[in-house]
N, C-alpha and C positions, 0 to 999 in steps of 0.2 A: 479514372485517369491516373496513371503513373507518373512521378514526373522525374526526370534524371538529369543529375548538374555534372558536367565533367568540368574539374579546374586544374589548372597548371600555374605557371609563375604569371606571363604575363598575356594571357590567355589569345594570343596570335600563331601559336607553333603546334603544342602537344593536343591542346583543348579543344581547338577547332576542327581539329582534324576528329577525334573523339565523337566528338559533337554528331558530325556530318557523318561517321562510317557508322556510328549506334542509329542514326536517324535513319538510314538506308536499309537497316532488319530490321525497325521493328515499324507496326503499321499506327501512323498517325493519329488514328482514330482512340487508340489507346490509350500512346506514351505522349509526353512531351521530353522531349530532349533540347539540354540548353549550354551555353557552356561561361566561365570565369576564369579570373584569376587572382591570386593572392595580394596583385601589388597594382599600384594605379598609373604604373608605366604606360600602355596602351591604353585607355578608354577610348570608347569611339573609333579606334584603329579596324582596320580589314584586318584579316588575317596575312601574316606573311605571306611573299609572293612562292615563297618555295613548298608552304603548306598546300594553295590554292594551285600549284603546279602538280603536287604530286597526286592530290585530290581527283584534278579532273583526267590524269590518265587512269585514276581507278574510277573513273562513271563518276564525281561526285562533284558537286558547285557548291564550293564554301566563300565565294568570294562574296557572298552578303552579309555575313555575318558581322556582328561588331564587338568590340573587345569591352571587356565590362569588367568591374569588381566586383569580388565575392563578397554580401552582405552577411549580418547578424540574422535577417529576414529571411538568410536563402534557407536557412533550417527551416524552416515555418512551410516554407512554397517548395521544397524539394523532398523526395519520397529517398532519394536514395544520392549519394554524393562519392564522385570519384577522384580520387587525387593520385595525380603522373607523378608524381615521387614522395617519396617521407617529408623532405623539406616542406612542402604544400601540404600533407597530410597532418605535421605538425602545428604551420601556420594555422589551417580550418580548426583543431582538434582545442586550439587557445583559445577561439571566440564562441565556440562551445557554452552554451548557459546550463544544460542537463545532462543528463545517460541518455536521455534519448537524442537527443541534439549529434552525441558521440556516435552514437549505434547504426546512424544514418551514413558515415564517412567512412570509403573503405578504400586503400589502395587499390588504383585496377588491373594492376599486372597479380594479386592476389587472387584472382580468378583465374589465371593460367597455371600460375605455381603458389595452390596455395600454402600461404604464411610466409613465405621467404623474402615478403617483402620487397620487392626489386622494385627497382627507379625505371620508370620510363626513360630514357636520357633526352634532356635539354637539344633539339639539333641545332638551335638560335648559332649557333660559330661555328659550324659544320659545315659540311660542303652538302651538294644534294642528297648523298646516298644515306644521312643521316636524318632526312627526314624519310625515305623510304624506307628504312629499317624501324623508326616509328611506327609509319603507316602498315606495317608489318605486324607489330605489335599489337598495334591498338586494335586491328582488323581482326585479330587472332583472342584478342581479350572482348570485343564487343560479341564476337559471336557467341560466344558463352554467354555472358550475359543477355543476351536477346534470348539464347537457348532456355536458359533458365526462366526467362521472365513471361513466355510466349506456351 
């Protein structure tokens, strides 16, 4: 069994949406897909109302998810770790204990252009189409990654 952690800041916007389009390629019986966040803004929260909006006009129900912080433990419990921009990428890469803890963490817009590093963008002060250019995104980067892992 695979297991895959998408994190973002406050894991209600970029992550969940991550979460729910990676969980829709790849088959259950495999992967587990889960997702975080860097900062303990949200715990327990649903996911944003604009994430769960754009979600279910792509086929998707993220409205059960719940917003959680990213532990020292999720290296342990996670096969593979994605972080929606460097700021989050930097956060995870600090609580790091080894090389292999590091080796696990990889930008995910890095799978569409690799190394260049790009930031998912935050859409949390955006209007709707920023979360639909996300959901563009991440749609665009999960498929790869499914491709790859399938």
């Amino acid at each position: 069994m695979t297991k895959i952690l998408m994190v973002c800041l406050g894991n209600i916007c970029r992550s969940p949406l991550a979460e729910g389009i990676l969980k829709s390629k790849l088959p259950s019986d495999s992967f587990i897909v889960d997702s975080a966040g860097t900062a303990s803004y949200h715990i327990g929260s649903s996911p944003d109302k604009r994430s769960i909006a754009v979600a279910n006009k792509h086929g998707l129900n993220i409205s059960n998810l719940s917003g959680r912080q990213f532990e020292v433990s999720d290296f342990d419990r996670f096969d593979l770790i994605y972080a929606m921009d460097n700021s989050n990428f930097d956060n995870i890469i600090s609580l790091a204990r080894n090389k292999v803890d590091i080796s696990k963490v990889k930008l995910i817009l890095n799978e569409v252009y690799p190394n260049q590093n790009y930031n998912v963008p935050d859409p949390y002060y955006g209007g709707h189409d920023g979360f639909e250019n996300v959901y563009k995104m991440l749609d665009e980067a999960c498929t790869l990654i499914a491709n790859d892992l399938n």
